[in-house]
N, C-alpha and C positions, 0 to 999 in steps of 0.2 A: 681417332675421329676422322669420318669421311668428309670433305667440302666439295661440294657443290657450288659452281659457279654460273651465272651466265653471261658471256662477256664480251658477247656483240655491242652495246653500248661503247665497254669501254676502249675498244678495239678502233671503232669506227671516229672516236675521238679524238680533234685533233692536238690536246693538251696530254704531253708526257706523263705531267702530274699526279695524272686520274691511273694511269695504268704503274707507275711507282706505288701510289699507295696500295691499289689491291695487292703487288707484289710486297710490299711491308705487311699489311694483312693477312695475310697468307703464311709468312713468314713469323707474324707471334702466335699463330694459332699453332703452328708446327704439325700438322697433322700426318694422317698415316696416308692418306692420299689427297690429290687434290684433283678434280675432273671441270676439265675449262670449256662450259659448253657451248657452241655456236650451233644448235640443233634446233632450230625454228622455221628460219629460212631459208632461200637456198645460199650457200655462205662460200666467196670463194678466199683465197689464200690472201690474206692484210700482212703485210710486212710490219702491223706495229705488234704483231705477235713473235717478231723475233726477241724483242729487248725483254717480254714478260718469260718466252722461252727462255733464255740464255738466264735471266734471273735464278729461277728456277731449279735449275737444272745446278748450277754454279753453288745452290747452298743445298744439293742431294735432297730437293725437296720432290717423293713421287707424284707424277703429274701425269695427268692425259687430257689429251685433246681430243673430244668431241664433236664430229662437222659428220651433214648430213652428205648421202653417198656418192652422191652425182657429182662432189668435187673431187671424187678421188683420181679420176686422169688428170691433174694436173701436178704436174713434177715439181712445182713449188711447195708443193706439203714436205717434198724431202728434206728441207734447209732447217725440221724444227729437229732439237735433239730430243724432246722429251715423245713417248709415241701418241701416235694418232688414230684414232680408230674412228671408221664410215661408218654408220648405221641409218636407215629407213625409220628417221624418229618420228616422221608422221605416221607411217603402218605401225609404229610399234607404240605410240601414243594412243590411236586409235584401237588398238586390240586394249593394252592395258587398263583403259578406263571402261569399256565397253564390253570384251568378252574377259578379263581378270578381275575387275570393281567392279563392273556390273550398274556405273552409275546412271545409265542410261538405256530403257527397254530396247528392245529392237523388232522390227515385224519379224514375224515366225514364218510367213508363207508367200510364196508371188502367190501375185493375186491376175490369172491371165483372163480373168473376166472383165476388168476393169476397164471401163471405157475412158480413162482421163491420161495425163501422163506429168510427169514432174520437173519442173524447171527451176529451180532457186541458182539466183544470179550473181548477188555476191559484190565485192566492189562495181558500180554500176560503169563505171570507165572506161571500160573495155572492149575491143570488136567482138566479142564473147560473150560480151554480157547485157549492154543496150543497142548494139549493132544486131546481135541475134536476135535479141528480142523485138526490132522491128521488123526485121524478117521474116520471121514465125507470124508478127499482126499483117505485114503486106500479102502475107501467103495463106492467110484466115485461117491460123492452125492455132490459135489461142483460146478456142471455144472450148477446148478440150483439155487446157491446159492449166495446172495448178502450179501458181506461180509466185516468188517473191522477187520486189523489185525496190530497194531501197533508191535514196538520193538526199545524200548531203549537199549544203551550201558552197561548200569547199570543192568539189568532183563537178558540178553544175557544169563549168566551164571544158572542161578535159570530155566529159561528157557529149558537150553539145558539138564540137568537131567532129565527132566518130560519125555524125548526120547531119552532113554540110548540106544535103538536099530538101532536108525542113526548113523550113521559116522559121524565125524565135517562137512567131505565136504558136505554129505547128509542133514544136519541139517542147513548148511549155504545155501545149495542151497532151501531146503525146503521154511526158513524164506523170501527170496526173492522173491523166487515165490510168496507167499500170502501176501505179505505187501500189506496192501490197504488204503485209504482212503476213504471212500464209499460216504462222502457227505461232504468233503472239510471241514469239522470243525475239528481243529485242537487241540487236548489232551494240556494238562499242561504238557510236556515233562522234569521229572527230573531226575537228575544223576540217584539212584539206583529205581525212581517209576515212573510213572504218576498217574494224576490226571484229570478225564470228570467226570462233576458230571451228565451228560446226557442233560442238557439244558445248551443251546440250541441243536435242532436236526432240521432236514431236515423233516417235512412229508411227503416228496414223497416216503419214502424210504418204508414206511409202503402203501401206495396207490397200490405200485407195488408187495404188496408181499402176499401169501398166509395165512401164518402163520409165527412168530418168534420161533426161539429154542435160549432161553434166557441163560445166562452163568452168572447166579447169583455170586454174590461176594463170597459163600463160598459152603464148601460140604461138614464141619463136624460140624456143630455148633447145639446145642438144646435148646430152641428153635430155630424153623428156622428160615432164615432172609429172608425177603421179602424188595427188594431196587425200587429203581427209575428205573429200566432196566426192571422189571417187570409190572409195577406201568404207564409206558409211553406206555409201551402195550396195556395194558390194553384201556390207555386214545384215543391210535392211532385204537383202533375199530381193532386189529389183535389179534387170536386166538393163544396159545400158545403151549410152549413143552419147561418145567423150565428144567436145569440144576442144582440143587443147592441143599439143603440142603434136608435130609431124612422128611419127611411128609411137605414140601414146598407147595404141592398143597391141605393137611389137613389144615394147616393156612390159605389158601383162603379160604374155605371152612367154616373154624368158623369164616371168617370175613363177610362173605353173597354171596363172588366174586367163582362161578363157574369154576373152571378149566376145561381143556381138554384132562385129564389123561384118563376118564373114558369111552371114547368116543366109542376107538375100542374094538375091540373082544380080543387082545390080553391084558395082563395086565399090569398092572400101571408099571411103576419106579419108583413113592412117597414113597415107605416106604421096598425100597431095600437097605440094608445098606452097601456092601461091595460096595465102589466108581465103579470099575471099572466094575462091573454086571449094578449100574447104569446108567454109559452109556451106558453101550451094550443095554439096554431095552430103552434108551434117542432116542438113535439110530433110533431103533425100530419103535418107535413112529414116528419120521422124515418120515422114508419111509412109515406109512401108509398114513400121509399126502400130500404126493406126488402122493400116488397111486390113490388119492380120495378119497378114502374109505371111505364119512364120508356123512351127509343127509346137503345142505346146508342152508336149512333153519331154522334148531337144530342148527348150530353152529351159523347162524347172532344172533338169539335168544339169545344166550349166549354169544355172542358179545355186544350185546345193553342190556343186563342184566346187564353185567358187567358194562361198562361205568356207565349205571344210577345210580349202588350200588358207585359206586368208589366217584363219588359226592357226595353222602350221606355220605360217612367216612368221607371227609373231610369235611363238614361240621357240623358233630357229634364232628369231634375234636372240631375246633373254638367253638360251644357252651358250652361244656362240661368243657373247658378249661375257659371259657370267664366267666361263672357261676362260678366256684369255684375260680378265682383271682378278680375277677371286674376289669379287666385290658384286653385291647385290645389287643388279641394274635399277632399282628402285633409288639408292642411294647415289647413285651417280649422275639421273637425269630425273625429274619430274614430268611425269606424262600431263598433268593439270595444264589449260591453256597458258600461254605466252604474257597475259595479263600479270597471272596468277605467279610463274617463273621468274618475272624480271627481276625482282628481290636478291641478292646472293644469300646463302641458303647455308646452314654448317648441320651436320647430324655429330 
């Protein structure tokens, strides 16, 4: 029997209890392996995984640990005895459900006629996400733009800072205006969060659009993150203009995936560090895509580049992964959203 864990919860927990009993659990199951996922977020080294390590390990019980890849420079992962393996469980969530299950269409072609472009925002909290997006309305580039823009009761307030130069009333009339739902699928709406982990989506939404300006999940993180909002771009055959972390399109880059920073005459935003020059240049980049400026057969090029590399990562994962467990990555981690995972799981 393979188990399947996921155990950020219990991890983050500050009662001993909760992480004894999984280790009791674990231990009448007796299985042939046991895989302790923390493959969601970005997750760095919790020291309450020494006591469930040392467990483990102490009654020859096989284990791995699970943590996605960008915490692998840190030398704290040395301290576990059982091993650790980094994997890109967002690209390889994203391949698995979408180009191996197949549970979600995908656009088959860029579309360089399109005159609109694609902006879905995502937690609204963020200088990323309703910082840009008044940006984009003071700079009248929203006429052109297909957009979603949630807003829970809980986020209102975290919200309303990111535009200390509104008025309430301005800031409540703002948020109204732009609430959208661009393609009827409806977020995990909670008190102070939500949660879309991106699948399911709508393909049309990408059919109809030039390009995306993607509002990545972060803007001060190093390594960068690269999530499933860039990753479904990629897959939907639309060219891009990341919002998100400093050298964000250097990670594509050393992963084989071609960005479109490099495109125009004007220069990059990858590797601008003061946040808000990087949107000014985010911007930037918006408007040369609207203006045309770009040769369309260089950019299908690097469109269908992309997709065929994007396949190859995720299936470099499964081998690479499949090779060093002799265990079917399928059984080790659940590619279905984080909703759907928080369950611990036994095959």
């Amino acid at each position: 029997m393979i188990l399947n864990y996921l155990v950020d919860f219990v991890l983050d927990s500050a009662c001993d209890r909760e992480r004894q009993d999984l280790c009791d659990q674990i231990l009448e199951k007796n299985p042939e392996h046991v895989f302790l996922n923390l493959a969601w977020e970005p997750y760095e080294f919790n020291s309450n995984m020494l006591s469930v390590d040392q467990f483990l390990f102490d009654h020859g019980i096989p284990a791995t640990w699970l943590v996605l890849n960008w915490s692998e420079q840190d030398p704290a992962w040395g301290q576990l005895k059982c091993p650790v393996i980094f994997i890109d469980f967002v690209l390889w969530r994203v391949y698995n459900e979408i180009v191996v299950r197949k549970t979600n269409k995908t656009n088959q072609k860029w579309n360089p006629n399109a005159d609109r472009y694609l902006f879905l925002t995502g937690k609204p909290d963020k200088v990323q996400r309703i910082g840009l997006l008044h940006q984009l309305h003071v700079r009248k580039l929203l006429d052109k733009c297909d957009h979603s823009f949630f807003m829970s009761p809980g986020m209102y307030e975290n919200s309303r800072r990111i535009l200390p130069m509104l008025s309430d009333q301005e800031f409540n009339e703002f948020v109204q205006k732009y609430q959208r739902n661009l393609d009827g699928i409806e977020p995990d709406m909670q008190q102070h969060s939500m949660h879309y982990g991106g699948i399911p989506y709508n393909p049309d939404i990408y059919a109809r659009s030039r390009f995306r300006l993607v509002s990545e999940s972060t803007m001060f993180l190093k390594p960068s993150l690269i999530s499933e909002k860039t990753y479904l771009t990629i897959l939907n055959k639309n060219p891009f203009v990341i919002a998100g972390d400093v050298e964000s399109c250097k990670r594509l880059m050393d992963m084989g995936i071609q960005p479109f920073d490099c495109l125009f005459t004007i220069p990059t935003y990858d590797n601008i560090k003061p946040v808000s020059l990087r949107l000014t240049q985010v911007i930037a980049h918006v408007e040369q895509w609207l203006a045309g400026n770009f040769n369309k057969t260089e950019v299908d090029d690097m469109v269908e580049h992309n997709y065929i590399r994007f396949v190859e990562l995720g299936k470099e994962i499964k081998e690479k992964f499949e090779s060093s467990t002799g265990v079917d990555i399928d059984l080790a981690i659940d590619s279905k959203d984080s909703n759907h995972i928080a369950r611990s799981k036994g095959w």
